[in-house]
C-alpha positions as CSV (number, residue, x, y, z in Angstrom):
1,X,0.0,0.0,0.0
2,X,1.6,3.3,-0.9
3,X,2.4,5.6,1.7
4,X,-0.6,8.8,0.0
5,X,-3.4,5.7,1.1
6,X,-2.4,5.9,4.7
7,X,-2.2,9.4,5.0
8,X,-4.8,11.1,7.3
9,X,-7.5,13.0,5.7
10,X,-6.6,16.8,6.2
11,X,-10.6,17.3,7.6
12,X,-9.8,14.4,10.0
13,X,-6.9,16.4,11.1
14,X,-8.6,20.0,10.9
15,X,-10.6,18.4,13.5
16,X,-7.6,16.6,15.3
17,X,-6.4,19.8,16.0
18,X,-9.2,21.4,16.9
19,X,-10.1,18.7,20.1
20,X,-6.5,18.5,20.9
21,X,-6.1,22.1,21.2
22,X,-9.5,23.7,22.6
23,X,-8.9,26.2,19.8
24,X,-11.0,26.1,16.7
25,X,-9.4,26.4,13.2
26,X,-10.4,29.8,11.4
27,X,-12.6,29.2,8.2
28,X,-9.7,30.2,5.8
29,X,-7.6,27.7,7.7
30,X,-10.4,25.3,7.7
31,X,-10.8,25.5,3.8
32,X,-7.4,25.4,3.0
33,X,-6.8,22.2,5.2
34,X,-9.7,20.5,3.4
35,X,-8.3,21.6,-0.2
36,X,-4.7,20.6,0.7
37,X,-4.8,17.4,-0.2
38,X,-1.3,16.9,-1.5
39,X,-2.7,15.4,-5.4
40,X,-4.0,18.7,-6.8
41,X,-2.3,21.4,-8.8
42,X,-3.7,24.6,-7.4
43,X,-4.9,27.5,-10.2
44,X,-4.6,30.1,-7.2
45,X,-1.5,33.0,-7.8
46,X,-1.0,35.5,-5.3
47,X,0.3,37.9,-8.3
48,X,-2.3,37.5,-10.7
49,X,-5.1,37.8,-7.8
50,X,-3.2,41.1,-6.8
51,X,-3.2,42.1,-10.5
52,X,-7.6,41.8,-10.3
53,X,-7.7,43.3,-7.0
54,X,-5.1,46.6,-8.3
55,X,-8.8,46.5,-11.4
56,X,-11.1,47.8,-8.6
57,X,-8.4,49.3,-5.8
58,X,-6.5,51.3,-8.0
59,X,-3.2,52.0,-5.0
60,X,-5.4,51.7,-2.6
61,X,-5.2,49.0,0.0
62,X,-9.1,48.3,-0.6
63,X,-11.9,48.9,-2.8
64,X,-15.7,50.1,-2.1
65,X,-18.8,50.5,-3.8
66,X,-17.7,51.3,-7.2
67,X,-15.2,48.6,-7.0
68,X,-17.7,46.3,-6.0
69,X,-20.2,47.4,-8.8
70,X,-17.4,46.3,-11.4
71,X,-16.3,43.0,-9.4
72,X,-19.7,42.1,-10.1
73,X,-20.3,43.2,-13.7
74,X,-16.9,41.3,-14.4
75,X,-18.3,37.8,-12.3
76,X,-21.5,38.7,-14.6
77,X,-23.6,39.2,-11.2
78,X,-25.5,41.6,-9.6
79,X,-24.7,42.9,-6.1
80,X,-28.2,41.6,-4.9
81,X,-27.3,37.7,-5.9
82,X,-26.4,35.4,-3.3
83,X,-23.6,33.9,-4.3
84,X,-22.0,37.4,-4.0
85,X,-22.9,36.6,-0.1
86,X,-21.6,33.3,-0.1
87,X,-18.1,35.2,-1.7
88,X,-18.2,37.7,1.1
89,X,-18.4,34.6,3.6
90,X,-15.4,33.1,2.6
91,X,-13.6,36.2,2.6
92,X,-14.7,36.8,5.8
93,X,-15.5,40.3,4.9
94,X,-16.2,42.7,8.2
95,X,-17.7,45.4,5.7
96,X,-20.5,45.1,3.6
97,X,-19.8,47.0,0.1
98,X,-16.2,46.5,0.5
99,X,-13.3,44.1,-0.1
100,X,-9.8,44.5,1.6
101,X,-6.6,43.5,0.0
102,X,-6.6,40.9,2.5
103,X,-10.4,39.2,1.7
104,X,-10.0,39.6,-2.0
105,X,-6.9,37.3,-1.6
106,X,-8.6,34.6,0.4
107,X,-11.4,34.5,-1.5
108,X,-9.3,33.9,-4.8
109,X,-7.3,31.5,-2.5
110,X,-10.4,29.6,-1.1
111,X,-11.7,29.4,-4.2
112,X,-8.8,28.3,-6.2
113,X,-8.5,30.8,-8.5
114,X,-6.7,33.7,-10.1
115,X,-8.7,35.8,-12.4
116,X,-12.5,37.3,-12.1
117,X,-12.7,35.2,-15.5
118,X,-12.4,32.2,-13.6
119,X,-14.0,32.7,-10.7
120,X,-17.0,33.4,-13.2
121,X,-17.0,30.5,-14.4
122,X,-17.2,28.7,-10.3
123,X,-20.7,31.0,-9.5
124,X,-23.4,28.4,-10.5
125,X,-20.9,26.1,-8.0
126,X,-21.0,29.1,-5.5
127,X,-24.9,29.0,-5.6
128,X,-24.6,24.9,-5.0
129,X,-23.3,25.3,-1.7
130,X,-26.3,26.8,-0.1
131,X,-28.0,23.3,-1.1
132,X,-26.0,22.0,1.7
133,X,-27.6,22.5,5.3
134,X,-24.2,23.4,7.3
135,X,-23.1,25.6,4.4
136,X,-26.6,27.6,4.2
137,X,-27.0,28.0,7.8
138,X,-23.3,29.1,8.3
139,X,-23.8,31.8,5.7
140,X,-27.1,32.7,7.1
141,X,-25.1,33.5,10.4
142,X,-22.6,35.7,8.8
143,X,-25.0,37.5,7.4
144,X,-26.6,38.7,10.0
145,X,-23.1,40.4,11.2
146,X,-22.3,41.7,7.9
147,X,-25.7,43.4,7.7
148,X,-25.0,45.4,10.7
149,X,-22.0,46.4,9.3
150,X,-23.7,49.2,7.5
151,X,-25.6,50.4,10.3
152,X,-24.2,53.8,11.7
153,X,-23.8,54.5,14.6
154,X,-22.9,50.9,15.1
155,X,-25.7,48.9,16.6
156,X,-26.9,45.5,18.0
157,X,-29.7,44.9,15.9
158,X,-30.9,45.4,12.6
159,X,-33.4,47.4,10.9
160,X,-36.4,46.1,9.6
161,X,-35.2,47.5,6.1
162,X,-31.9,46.0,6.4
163,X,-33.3,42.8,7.6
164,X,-35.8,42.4,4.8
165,X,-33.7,42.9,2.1
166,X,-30.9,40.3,3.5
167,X,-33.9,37.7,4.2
168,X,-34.9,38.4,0.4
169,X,-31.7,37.5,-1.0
170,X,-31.0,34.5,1.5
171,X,-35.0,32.9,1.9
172,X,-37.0,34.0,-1.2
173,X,-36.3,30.9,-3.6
174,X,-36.0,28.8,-0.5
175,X,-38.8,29.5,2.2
176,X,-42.3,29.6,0.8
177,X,-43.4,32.2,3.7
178,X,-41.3,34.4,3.2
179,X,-44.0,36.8,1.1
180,X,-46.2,36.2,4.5
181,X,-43.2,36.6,6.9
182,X,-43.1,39.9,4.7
183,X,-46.3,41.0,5.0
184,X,-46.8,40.2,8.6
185,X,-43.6,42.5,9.4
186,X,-45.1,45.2,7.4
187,X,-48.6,44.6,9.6
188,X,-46.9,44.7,13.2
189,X,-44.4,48.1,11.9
190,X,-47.7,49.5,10.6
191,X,-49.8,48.4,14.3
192,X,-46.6,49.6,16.1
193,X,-45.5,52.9,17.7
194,X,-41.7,52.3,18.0
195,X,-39.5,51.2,15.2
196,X,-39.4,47.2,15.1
197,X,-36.0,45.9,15.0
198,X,-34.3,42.4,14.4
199,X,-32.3,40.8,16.8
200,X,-29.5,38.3,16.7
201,X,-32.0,35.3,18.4
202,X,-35.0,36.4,16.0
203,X,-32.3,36.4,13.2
204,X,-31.4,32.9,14.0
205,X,-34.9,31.6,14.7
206,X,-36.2,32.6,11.6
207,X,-33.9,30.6,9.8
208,X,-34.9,27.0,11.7
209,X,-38.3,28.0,11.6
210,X,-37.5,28.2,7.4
211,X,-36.1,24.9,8.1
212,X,-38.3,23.3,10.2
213,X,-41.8,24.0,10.4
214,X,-44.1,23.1,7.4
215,X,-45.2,25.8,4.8
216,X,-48.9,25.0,6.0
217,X,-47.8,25.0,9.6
218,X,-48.8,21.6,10.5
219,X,-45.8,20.4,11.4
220,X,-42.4,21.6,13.6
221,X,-44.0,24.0,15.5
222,X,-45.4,24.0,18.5
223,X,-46.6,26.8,20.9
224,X,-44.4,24.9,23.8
225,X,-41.5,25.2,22.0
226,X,-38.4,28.1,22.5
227,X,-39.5,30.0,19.5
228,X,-38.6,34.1,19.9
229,X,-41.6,35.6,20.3
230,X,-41.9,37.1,17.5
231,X,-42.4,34.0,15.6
232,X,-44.8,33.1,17.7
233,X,-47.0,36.0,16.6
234,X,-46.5,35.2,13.2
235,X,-47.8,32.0,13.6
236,X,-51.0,33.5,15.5
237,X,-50.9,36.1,12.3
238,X,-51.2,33.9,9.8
239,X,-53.2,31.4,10.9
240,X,-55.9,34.0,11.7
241,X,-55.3,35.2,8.4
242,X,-56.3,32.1,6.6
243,X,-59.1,31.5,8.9
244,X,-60.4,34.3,7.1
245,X,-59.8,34.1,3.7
246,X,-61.3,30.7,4.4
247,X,-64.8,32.3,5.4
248,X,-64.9,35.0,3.0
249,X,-65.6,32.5,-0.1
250,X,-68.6,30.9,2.8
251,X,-69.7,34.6,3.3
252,X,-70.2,35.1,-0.3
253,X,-71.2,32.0,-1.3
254,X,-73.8,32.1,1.0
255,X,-74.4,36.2,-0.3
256,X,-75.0,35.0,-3.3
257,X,-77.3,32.1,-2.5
258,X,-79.4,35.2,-0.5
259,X,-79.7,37.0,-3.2
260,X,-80.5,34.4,-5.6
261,X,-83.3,33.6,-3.3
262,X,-85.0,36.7,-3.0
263,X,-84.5,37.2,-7.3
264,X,-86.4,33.5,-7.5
265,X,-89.3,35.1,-5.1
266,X,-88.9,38.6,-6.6
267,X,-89.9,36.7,-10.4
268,X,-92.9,34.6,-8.5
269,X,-94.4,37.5,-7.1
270,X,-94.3,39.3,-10.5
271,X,-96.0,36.0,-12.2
272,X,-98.5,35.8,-9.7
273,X,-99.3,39.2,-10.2
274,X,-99.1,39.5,-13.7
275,X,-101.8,36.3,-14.0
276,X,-104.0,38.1,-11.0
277,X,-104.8,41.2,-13.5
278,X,-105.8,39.4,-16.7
279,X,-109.7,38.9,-16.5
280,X,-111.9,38.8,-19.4
């Protein structure tokens, strides 16, 4: 048996070292542990990855908005699709709308490449990811910090604003409630005197409620369960909701048989009548 068959998997390692030290690995160091499998030629270049980021940086040691803008016009995205979330994640951006020297490099490293040309060509894969559990949820996490990082003053929680449009990009194609989760936020800011806000545990609990609960509700939810609160009133929303749109075709069904009724005795009345005054 050669000696490559015996040699431990680098994830069995990763996580080797991260029980036998009490210190988890990074994600960049994570990632590059699981790609460094010692029978790959890697496509990664530092120089030509610093020759892409010098397209959108100029001198500077980072680039923002505008630079973003053309990132994405040259990975033929827009800044609204998620796979230019999932990027951010494994650049471990702290700033949304911007890309350090530093995270444009580990995202070309992580994703084995050297040129926006060919990291083009790896989005549909970058979308993929998200079909794994771990992957979405992780990237549903981050999110959630890298939304705040265009808040200002700094804060703890999110905006409703904010919070919508980041649930739009992350749920809309995956959670069937989210046009209801929508419209029930809208109700409660609409019925409510303060601003509502997001915070970290609502933020997380929408995304197993996504994942758990059935799109009719009839399953993975109970009232006894941990849910944040505001989940719970969503549930209470909506099912009130469709108790009513389930009565209002009753209501006019049964409208419609009433005035049906009183036609049918309205034209008996006029036959009678009509008969009663014909006398020879």
């Amino acid at each position: 048996m050669c000696a490559n068959c015996c040699r431990p998997h680098p994830l069995w390692l990763a996580v080797f070292l991260w029980h036998g030290t009490g210190s988890p690995l990074t994600r960049t160091e994570l990632l590059d542990c699981h790609f460094d499998t010692g029978h790959r030629t890697s496509n990664y270049s530092e120089e030509e990855a610093l020759k892409a980021f010098q397209r959108y940086a100029g001198d500077e040691d980072k680039f923002g908005v505008d630079g973003v803008l053309k990132f994405c016009e040259d990975l033929n995205v827009t800044p609204e699709d998620v796979a230019v979330l999932v990027l951010a994640y494994k650049a471990e951006c702290q700033q949304m709308g911007c890309f350090t020297k530093e995270e444009f490099l580990r995202c070309f490293r992580v994703m084995d490449v050297a040129t926006p040309e060919q990291l083009a060509s790896k989005i549909a894969d970058v979308r993929d990811e998200l079909d794994d559990p771990a992957v979405f949820r992780a990237v549903y996490r981050f999110a959630f910090k890298y939304a705040l990082s265009t808040i200002h003053p700094p804060a703890r929680n999110l905006d409703l604003s904010t919070a919508k449009e980041m649930w739009h990009v992350l749920l809309a194609r995956r959670w069937p409630l989210t046009h209801d989760f929508f419209a029930f936020l809208d109700h409660k800011a609409a019925a409510s005197k303060r601003p509502v806000v997001i915070t970290r545990d609502q933020w997380f609990g929408v995304h197993d409620f996504a994942v758990h609960v059935a799109p009719d509700l009839s399953s993975g939810y109970s009232e006894d369960d941990a849910w944040p609160v505001l989940l719970d009133e969503f549930v209470a929303w909506k099912r009130e909701r469709d108790a009513q749109q389930q009565q209002q075709p009753q209501q006019q069904q049964s409208e419609e048989q009433r005035i049906g009724q009183g036609k049918h005795h309205y034209y008996q009345h006029r036959q009678v009548g009509n008969g009663g005054g014909h006398h020879q």
